[in-house]
C-alpha positions as CSV (number, residue, x, y, z in Angstrom):
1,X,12.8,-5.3,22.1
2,X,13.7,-7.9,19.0
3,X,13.1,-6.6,15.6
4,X,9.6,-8.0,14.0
5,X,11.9,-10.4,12.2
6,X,13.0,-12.0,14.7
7,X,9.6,-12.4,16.2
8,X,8.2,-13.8,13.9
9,X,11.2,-16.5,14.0
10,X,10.2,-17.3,17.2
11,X,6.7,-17.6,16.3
12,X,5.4,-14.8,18.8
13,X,3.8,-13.4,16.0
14,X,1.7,-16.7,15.3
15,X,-1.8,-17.7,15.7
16,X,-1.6,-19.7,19.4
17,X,-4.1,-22.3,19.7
18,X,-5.1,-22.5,23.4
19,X,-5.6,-26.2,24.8
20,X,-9.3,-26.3,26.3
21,X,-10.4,-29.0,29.0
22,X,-13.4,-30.3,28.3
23,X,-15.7,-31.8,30.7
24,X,-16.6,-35.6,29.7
25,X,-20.2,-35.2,29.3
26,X,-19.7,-32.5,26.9
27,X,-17.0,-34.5,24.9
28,X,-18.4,-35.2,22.0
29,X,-20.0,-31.9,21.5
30,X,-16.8,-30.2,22.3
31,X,-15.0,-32.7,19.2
32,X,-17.6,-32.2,16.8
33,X,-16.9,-28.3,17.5
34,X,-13.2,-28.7,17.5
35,X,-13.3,-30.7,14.1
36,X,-15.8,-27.9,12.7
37,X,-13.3,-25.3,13.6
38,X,-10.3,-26.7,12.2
39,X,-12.2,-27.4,8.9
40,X,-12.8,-23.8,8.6
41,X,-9.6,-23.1,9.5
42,X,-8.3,-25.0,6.8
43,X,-10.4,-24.1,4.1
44,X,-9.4,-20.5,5.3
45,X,-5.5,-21.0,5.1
46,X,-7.1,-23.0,1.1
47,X,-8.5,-20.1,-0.1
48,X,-6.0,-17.6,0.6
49,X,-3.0,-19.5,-0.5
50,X,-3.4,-18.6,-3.8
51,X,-2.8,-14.9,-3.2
52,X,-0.9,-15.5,0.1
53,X,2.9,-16.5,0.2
54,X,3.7,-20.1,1.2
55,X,3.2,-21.0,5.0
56,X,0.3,-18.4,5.2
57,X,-1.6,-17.9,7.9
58,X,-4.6,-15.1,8.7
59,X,-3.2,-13.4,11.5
60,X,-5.3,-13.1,14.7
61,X,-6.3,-9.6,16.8
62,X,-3.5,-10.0,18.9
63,X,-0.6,-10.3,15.9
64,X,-2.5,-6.9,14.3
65,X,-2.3,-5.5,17.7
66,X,1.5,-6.1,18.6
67,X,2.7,-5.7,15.2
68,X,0.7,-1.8,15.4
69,X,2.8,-1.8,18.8
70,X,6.2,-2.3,16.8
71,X,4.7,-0.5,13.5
72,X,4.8,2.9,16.2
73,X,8.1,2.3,18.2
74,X,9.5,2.0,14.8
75,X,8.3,5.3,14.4
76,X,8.9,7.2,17.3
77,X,12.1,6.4,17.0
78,X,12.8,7.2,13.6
79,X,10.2,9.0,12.0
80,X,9.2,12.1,14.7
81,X,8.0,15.1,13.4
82,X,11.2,16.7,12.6
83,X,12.2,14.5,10.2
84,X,8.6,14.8,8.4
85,X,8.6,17.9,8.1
86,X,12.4,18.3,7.3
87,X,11.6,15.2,4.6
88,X,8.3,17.8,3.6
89,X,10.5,20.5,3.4
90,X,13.9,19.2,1.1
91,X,11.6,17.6,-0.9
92,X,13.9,14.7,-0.8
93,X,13.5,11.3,0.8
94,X,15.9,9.9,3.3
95,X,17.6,7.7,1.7
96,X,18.9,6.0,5.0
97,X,15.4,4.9,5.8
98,X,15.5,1.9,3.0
99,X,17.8,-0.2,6.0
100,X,16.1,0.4,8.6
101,X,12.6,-0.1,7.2
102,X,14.3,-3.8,5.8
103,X,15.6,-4.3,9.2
104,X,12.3,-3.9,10.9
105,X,11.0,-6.2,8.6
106,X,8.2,-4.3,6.9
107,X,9.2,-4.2,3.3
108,X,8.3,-7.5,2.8
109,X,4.8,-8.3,4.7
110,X,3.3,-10.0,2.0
111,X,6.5,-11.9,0.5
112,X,7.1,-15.9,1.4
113,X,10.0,-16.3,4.5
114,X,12.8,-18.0,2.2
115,X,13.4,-14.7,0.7
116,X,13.2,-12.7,4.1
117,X,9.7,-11.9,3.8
118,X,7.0,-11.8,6.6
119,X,4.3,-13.6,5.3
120,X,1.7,-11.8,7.3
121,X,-1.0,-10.9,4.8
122,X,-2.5,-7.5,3.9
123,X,-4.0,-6.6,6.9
124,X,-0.4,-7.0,8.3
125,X,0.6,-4.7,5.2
126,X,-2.1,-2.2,5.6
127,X,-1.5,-1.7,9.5
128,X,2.4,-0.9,8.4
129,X,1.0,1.5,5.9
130,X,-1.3,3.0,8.0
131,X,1.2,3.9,11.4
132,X,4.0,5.3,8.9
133,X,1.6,7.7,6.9
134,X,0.7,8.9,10.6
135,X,3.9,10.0,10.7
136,X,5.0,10.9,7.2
137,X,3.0,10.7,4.3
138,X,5.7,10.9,1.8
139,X,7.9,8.1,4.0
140,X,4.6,6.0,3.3
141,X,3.6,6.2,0.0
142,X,7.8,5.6,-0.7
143,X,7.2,2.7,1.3
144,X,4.0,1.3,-0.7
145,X,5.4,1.9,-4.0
146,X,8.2,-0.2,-2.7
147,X,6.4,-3.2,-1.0
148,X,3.1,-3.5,-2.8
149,X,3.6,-2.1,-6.4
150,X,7.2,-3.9,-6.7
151,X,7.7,-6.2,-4.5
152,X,4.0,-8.2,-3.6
153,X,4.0,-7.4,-7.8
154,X,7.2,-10.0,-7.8
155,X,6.1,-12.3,-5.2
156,X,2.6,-13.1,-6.8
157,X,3.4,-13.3,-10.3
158,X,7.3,-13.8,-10.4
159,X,9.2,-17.4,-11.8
160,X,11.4,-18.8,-8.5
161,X,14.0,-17.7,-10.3
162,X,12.5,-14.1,-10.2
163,X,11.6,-13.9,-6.6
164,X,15.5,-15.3,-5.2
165,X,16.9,-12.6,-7.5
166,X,15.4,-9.8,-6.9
167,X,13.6,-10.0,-3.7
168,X,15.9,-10.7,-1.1
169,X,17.5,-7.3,-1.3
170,X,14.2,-5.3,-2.2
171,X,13.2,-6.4,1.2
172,X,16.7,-6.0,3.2
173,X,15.9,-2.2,1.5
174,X,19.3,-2.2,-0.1
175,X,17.6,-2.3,-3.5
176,X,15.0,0.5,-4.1
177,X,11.5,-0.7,-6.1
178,X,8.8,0.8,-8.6
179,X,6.6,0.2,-10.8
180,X,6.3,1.9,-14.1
181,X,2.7,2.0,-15.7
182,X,1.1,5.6,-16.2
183,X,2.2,7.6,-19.3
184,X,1.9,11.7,-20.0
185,X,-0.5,10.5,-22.3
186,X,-2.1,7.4,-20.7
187,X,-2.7,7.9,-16.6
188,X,-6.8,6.7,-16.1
189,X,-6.7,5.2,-19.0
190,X,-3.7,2.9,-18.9
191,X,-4.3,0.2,-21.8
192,X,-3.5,3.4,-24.3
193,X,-0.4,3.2,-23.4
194,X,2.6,3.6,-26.2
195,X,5.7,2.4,-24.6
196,X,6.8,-0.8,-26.4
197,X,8.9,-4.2,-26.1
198,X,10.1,-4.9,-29.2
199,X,11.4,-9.0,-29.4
200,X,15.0,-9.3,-30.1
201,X,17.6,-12.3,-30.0
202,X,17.3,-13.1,-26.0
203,X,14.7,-11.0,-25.1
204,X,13.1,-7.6,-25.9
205,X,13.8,-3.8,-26.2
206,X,11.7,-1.2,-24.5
207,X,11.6,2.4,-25.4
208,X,9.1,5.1,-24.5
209,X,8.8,6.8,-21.3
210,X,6.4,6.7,-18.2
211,X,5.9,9.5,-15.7
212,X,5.0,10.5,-12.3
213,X,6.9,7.3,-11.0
214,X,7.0,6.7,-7.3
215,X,10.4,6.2,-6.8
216,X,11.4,6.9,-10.0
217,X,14.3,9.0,-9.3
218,X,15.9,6.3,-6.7
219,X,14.9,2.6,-8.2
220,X,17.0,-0.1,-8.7
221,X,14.5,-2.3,-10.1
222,X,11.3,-1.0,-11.8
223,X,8.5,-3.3,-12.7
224,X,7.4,-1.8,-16.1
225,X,4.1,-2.5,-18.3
226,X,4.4,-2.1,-22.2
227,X,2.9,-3.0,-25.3
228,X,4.3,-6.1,-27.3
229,X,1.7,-5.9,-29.9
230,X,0.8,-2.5,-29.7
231,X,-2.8,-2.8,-32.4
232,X,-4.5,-5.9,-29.8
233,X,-5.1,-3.3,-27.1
234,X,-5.2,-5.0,-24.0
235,X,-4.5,-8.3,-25.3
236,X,-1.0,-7.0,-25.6
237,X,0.4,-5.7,-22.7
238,X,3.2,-7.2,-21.1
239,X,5.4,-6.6,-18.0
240,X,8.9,-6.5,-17.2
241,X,11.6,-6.7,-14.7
242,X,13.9,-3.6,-15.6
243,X,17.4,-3.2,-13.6
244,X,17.8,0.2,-14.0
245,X,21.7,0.1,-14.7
246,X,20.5,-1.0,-18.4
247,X,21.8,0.9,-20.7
248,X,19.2,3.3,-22.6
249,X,17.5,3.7,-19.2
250,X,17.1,7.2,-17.5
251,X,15.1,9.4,-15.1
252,X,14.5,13.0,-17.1
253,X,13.4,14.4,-14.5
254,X,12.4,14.7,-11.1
255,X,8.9,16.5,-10.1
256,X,7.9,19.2,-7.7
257,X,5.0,18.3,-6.4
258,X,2.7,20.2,-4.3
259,X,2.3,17.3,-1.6
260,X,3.8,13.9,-1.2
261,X,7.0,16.3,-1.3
262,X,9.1,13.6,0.4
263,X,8.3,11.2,-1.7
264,X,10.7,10.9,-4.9
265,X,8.7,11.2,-8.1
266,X,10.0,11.1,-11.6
267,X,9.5,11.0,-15.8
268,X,11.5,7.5,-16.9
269,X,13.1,7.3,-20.3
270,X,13.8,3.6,-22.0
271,X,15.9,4.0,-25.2
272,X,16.3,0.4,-26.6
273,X,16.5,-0.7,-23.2
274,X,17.1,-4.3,-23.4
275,X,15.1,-7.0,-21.2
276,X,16.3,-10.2,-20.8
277,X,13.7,-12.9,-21.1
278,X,13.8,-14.2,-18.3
279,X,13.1,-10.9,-17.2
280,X,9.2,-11.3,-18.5
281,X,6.7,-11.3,-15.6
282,X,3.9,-13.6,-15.6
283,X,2.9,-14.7,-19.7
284,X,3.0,-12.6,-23.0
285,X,0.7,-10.9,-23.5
286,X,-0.7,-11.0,-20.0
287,X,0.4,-7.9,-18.8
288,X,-3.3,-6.9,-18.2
289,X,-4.1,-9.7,-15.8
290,X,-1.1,-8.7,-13.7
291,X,-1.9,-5.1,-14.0
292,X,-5.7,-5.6,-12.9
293,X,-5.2,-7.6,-9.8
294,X,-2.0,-5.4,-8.7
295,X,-4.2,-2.8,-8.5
296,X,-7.0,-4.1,-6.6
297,X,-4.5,-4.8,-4.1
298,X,-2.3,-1.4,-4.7
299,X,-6.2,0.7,-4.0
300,X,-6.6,-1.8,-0.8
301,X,-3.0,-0.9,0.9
302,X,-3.3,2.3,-0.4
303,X,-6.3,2.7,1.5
304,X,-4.5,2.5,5.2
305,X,-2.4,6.0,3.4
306,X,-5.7,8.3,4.2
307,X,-6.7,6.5,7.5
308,X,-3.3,7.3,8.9
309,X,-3.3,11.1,7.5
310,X,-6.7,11.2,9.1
311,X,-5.7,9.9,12.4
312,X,-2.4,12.8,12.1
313,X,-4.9,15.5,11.9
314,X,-6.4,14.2,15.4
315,X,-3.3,13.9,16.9
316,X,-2.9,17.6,15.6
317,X,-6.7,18.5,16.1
318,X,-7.9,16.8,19.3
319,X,-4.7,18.3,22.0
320,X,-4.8,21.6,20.5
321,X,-8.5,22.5,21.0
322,X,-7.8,21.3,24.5
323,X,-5.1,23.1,25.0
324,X,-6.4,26.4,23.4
325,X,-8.8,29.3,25.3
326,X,-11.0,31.4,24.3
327,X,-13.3,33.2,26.2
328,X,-12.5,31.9,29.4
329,X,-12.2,28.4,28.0
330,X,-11.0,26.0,25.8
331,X,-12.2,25.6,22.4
332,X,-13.1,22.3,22.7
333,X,-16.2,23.2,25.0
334,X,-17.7,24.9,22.2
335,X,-20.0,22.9,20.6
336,X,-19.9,23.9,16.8
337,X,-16.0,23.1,17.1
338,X,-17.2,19.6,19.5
339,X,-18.9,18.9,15.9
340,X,-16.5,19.0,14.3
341,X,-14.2,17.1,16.1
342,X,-17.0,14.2,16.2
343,X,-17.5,14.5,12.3
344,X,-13.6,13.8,11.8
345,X,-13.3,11.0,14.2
346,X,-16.6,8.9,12.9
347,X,-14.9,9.5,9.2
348,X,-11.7,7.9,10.6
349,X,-13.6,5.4,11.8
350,X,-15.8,4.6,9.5
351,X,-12.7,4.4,6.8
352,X,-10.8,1.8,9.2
353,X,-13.8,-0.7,9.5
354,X,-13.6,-0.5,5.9
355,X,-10.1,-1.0,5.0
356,X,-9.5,-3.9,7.4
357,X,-13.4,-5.6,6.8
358,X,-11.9,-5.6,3.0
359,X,-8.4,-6.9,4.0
360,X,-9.8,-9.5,6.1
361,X,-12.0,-11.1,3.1
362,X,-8.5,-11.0,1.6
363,X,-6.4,-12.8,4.0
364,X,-9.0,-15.6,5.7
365,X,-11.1,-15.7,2.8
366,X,-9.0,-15.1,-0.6
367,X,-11.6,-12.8,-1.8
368,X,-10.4,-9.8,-3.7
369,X,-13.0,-7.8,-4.4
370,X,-12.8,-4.8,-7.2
371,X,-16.0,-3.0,-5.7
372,X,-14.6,-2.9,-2.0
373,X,-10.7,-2.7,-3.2
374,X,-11.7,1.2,-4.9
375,X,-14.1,1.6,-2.5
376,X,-12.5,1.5,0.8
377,X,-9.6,4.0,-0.8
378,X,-12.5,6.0,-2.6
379,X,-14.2,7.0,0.8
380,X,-10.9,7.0,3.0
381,X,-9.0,9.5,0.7
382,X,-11.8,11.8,-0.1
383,X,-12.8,11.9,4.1
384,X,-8.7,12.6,4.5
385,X,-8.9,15.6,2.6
386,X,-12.1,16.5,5.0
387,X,-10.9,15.8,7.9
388,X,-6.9,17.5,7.0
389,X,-9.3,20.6,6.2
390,X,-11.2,20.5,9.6
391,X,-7.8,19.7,11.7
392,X,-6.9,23.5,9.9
393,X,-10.6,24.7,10.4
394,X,-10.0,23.9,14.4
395,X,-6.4,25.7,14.6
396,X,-7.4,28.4,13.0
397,X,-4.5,31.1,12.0
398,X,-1.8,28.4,13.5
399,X,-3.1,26.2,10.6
400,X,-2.6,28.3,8.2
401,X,1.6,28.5,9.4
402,X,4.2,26.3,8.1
403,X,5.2,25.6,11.6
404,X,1.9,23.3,12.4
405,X,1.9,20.4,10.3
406,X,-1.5,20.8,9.2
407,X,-0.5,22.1,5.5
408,X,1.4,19.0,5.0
409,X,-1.1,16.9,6.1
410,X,-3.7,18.4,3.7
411,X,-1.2,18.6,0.9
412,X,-0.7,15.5,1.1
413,X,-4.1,13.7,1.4
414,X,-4.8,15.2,-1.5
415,X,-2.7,12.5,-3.5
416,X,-5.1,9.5,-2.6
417,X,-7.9,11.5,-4.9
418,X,-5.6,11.0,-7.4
419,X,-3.3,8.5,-7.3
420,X,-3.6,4.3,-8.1
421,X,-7.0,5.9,-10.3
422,X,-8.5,9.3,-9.5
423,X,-12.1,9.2,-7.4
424,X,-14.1,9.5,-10.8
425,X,-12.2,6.3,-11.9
426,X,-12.8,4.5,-8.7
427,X,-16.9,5.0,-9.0
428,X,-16.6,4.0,-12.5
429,X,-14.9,0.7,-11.2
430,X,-17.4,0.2,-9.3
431,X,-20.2,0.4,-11.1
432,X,-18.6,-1.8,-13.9
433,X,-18.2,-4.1,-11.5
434,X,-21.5,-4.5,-10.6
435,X,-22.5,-4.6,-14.5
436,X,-20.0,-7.7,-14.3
437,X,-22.1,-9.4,-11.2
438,X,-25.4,-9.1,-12.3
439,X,-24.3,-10.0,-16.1
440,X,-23.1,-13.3,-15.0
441,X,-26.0,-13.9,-13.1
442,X,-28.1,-13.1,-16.2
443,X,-29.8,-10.5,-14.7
């Protein structure tokens, strides 16, 4: 089977408009309709150009479908259980998977085709996200840090020059991405931040340090927020491009985490690192405006993270109780357990229609919004961790051993609570943004 790539060259991967015969009497009717349709159309393909990549277009069922097809061969193939759980277990990720990931084209679903992206939207990107945390959920959440947090970062606010330096081999996978924002001192509340960029001859000097970095340990290029006038609060945030081979640049450390084990995670050091100007994304100053809508988007990708971890623990969950007897039968005829088996699949559910209603206003609509971006990841992580705990609830003792990957699955669900803004963050967003809606409504 050709690689998604090379689908997508050959368009197999594109909307197809079917030709419909009309009968005469119902000509008209059937042109008015025809011209209706391809007005929407267009204004669809309008709106979402501006946080698309160029040639957009909103991919139908049947793209979502085929590309989940290709999203699981890829992992069958390379990602089966042994290497999650050996990834789990070394606390390492494998290194070798950058390549192939490129090859398969995922790492760049949301990047323009000149520089070897996909162009397929965010449903596209949340379907990949989703079908790899399945599998692993520290291969995943390597993977979003990679092609959401660095390199969708670089395609929507990066200079030409920007995006035909750096993203061609982010998305091959022979450069590694991050993106450098939360502080020891400054996680929920980012705009304390204290890392600065001094202005110098040429461009600026950063020092200061950030810390629990998804791929911190392995990056090549780190997209990095600090403060170029550190007493105008948000007013003077601004982010970088950093090559990590700059001198004064370093990884202190790398962390031992409890879940996400596979998924490198480290404390950056800048000493004097110096950043070419041309290296400035977006404006001065404007770091916040990049920051903000990077992490709508981030929460919405993020969000297909839990519905895969969910969908692991059925795959653990639903065979097992099947497979088990007690009493003369198996488990899965009694009805408390039948419960709960119902209560984790209607979560799963529920979270999906969510993610990919949200997505969709993204992609045919260009509507991002806030409320539903740290929503859709507010309900999906917090029924992951549920439903991880039921999938060990319905094993029993063989839940509670290494051998089962339940404990890895719970471990890490755990994350999205945390992570790209805790739960308590995420209502707060919410609510603001409401305050916002009915303010400017002058309610």
């Amino acid at each position: 089977m050709p690689s998604l790539k090379t689908a997508r060259a050959l368009g197999r991967l594109r909307p197809v408009v079917a030709t419909v015969i009309t009968p005469p009497s119902f000509a008209p009717a059937a042109a008015a309709a025809a011209a209706l349709r391809q007005t929407q159309t267009h204004q669809r393909r309008m709106y979402a150009s501006s946080k698309h990549p160029q040639g957009f277009e909103p991919p139908s069922a049947a793209d979502l479908a085929e590309l989940r097809e290709r999203v699981q061969e890829f992992v069958r193939r390379e990602i089966p259980e042994e290497v999650a759980a050996h990834t789990d277990r070394s606390n390492a990720f494998p290194n070798e998977m950058w390549p192939k990931l490129g090859e398969a084209g995922f790492l760049g679903m949301t990047a323009d085709e000149a520089v070897g992206g996909l162009a397929m939207g965010y449903q596209a990107h949340c379907v990949v996200m989703e079908e790899l945390s399945r599998a692993s959920g520290s291969i995943a959440l390597s993977y979003a840090a990679h092609s959401q947090l660095c390199v969708n970062q670089l395609q929507l606010n990066g200079s030409p020059a920007q995006k035909e330096k750096f993203l061609p081999g982010l998305i091959a996978g022979t450069k590694i991405g991050a993106l450098a924002m939360s502080e020891s001192g400054s996680g929920s509340d980012v705009v304390s931040m204290r890392a600065t960029a001094t202005k110098v001859d040429g461009g600026y000097l950063l020092n200061g340090t950030k810390m629990w970095i998804t791929n911190g340990p392995d990056a090549d290029v780190v997209v990095v927020y600090a403060k170029t006038r550190p007493d105008a609060g948000s007013k003077g945030i601004t982010a970088f491009i950093v090559d990590t081979k700059a001198d004064g640049f370093s990884c202190a450390r790398k962390l031992d985490k409890m879940g996400m084990r596979g998924s490198n995670t480290g404390e950056l050091v800048f000493e004097s690192v110096f950043v070419p100007d041309e290296n400035v994304l977006g404006a001065i100053d404007g770091g916040v405006r990049v920051l903000m809508e990077g992490l709508d988007l981030e929460r919405l990708v993020l969000s297909a993270g839990p519905l895969g971890l969910m969908q692991a623990s059925l795959d653990v969950a639903l065979p097992f109780s099947h497979q088990r007897k007690q009493f003369g039968k198996p488990i899965a005829h009694n009805q408390l357990l039948q419960g709960k088996l119902a209560d984790m699949y209607t979560k799963l559910q529920a979270a999906r229609a969510y993610t990919y209603a949200t997505a969709r206003a993204v992609d045919e609509e260009g509507i991002i919004r806030t409320q539903d971006c740290a929503g859709a990841i507010l309900y999906a992580a917090e029924r992951a961790t549920e439903c991880a705990l039921d999938c060990i609830q319905v094993l029993g003792g063989m839940g509670y051993v290494e051998e089962m990957p339940a404990s890895r699955i719970l471990r890490d669900a755990k994350l999205y609570e945390i992570g790209a803004g805790t739960s308590e963050i995420r209502r707060m967003v919410i609510g603001r943004a409401f305050n916002k809606e009915y303010a400017h409504l002058g309610a």
